[in-house]
TORKOL-726958 format. One line per 5 residues: number of its first residue (from 1); their letters; for each residue y, x, z of C-alpha. Coordinates in nm, 2 decimals, decimal comma, padded with zeros to 4 digits, m for minus. Each point is the difference from the previous one (the first is absolute). Example, Ala and Ser with C-alpha at 12.3 -4.5 7.8 and 13.67 -1.06 7.14 Angstrom:
<atoms>
1 = as = m00,45/01,23/00,78; 00,34/00,14/m00,07
</atoms>
This chain:
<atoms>
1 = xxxxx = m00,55/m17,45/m15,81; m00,04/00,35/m00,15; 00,10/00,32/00,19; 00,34/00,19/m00,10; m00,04/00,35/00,01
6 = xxxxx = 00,28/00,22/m00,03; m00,04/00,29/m00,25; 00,19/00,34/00,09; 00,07/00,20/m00,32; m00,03/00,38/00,05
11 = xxxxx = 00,03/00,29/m00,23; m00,26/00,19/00,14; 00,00/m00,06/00,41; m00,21/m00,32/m00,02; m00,31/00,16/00,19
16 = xxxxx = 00,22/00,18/00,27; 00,24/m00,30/00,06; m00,29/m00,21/00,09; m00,16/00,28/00,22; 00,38/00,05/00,20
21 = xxxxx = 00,01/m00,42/m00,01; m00,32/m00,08/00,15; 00,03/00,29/00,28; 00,38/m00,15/00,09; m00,17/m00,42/00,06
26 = xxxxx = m00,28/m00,07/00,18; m00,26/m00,16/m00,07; 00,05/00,12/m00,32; m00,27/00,14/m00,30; m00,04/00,15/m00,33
31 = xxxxx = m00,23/m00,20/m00,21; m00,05/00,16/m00,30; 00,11/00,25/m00,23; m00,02/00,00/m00,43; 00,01/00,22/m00,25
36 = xxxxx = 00,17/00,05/m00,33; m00,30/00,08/m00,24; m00,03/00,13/m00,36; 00,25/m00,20/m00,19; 00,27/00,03/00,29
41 = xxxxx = 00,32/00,05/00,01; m00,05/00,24/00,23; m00,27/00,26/00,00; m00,33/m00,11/00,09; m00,09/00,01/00,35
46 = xxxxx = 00,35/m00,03/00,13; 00,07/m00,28/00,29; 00,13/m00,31/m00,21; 00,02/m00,25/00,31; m00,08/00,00/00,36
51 = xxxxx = m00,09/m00,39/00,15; 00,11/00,04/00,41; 00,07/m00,24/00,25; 00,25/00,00/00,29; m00,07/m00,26/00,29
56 = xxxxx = m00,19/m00,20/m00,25; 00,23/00,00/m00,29; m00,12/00,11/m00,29; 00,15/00,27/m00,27; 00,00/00,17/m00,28
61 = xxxxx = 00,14/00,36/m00,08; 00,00/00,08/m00,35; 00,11/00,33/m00,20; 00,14/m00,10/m00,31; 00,24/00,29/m00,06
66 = xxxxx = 00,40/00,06/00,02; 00,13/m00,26/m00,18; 00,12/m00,25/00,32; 00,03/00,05/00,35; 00,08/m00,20/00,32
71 = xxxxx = 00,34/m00,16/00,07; 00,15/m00,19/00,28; 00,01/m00,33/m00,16; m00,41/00,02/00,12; m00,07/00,06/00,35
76 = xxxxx = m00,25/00,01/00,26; 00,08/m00,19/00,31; m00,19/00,09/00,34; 00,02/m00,30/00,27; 00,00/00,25/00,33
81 = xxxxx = m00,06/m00,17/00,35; 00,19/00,29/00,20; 00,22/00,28/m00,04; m00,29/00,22/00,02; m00,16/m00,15/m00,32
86 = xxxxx = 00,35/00,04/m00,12; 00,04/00,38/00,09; m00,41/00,07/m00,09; 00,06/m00,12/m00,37; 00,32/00,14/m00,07
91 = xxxxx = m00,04/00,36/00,14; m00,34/m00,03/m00,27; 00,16/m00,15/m00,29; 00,31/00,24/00,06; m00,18/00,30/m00,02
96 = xxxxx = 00,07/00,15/m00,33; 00,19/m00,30/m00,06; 00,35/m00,11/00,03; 00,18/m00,28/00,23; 00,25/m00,23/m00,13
101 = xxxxx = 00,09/m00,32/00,23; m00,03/m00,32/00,17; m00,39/00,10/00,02; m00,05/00,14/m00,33; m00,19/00,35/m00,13
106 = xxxxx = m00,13/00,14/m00,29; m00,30/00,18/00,06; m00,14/00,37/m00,14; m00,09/m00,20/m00,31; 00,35/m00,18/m00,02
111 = xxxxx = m00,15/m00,36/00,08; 00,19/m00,21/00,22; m00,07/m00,12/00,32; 00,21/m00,23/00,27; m00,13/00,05/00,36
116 = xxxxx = 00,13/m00,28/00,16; m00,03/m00,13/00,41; m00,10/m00,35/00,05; 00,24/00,00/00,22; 00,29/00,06/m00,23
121 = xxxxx = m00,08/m00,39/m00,16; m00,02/m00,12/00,37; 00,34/00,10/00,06; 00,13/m00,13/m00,33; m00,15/m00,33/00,01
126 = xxxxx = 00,28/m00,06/00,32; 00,17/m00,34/m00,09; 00,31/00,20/00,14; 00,18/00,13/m00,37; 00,17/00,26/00,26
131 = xxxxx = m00,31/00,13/00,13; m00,11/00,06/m00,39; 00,25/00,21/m00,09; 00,01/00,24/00,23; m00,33/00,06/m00,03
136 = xxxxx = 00,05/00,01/m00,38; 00,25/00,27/00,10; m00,18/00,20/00,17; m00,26/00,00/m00,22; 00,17/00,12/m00,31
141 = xxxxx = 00,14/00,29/00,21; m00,42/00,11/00,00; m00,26/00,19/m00,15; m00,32/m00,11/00,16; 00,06/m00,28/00,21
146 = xxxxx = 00,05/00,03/00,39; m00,09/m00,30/00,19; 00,25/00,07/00,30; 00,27/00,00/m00,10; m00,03/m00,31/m00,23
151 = xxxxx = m00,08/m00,14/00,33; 00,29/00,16/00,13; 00,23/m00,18/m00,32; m00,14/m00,34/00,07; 00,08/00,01/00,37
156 = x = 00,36/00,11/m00,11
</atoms>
């Protein structure tokens, strides 16, 4: 089966997106960088894409110009084991970047994020439909997501 490689669409931020990405993950790299040459669009010499991986998943930052940008309807979803993975990637991906909720950022290069506890799909697997929706309400009253006191909700 081949490999799907998602393909990040900057105006000119490819090469320091994929610096600040691959110093947030471990584990992670940059693999290469090309070039725009002669017959560009972009002056010769100028960073066309940077090729990085984080934790072994491969992507590609590209500069193609102004003419589209990142929306919500695309998002990047980080699986955290703890609350400390929780707080470590959001304080990073915050920083120069906004919050929304239930999880979700936008980063310093408006790309969106959703730093999300295992934990939180734990609690909302429950077979009790009571037990779901508190924790559903108390998450939508969030930002980043606190594992306590979802515990706290699906105790009651």
């Amino acid at each position: 089966m081949p490999k799907i490689t998602p393909f990040l669409w900057f105006d000119t931020e490819a090469e320091d997106a994929a610096k600040f990405y691959t110093s947030v993950f471990p584990d992670s790299r940059i693999l290469g960088t090309t070039y725009y040459q002669d017959a560009g669009p972009k002056p010769a010499g100028t960073v066309m894409a940077v090729d990085f991986e984080l934790d072994g998943q491969r992507y590609v930052a590209f500069n193609g110009g102004p003419e589209f940008s990142f929306s919500e309807a695309v998002s990047l979803q980080i699986d955290c084991a703890d609350q400390d993975e929780v707080d470590h990637y959001w304080n990073a991906l915050t920083e120069g970047g906004e919050e929304s909720q239930c999880g979700w950022l936008k980063d310093r290069f408006g790309l969106s994020w959703q730093v999300v506890p295992r934990r939180l799909y734990e609690l909302l697997s429950d077979t009790d439909p009571e037990v779901g929706r508190r924790i559903t309400e108390a998450m939508l009253q969030m930002r980043k997501i606190e594992i306590a006191p979802l515990e706290d909700a699906a105790r009651g």
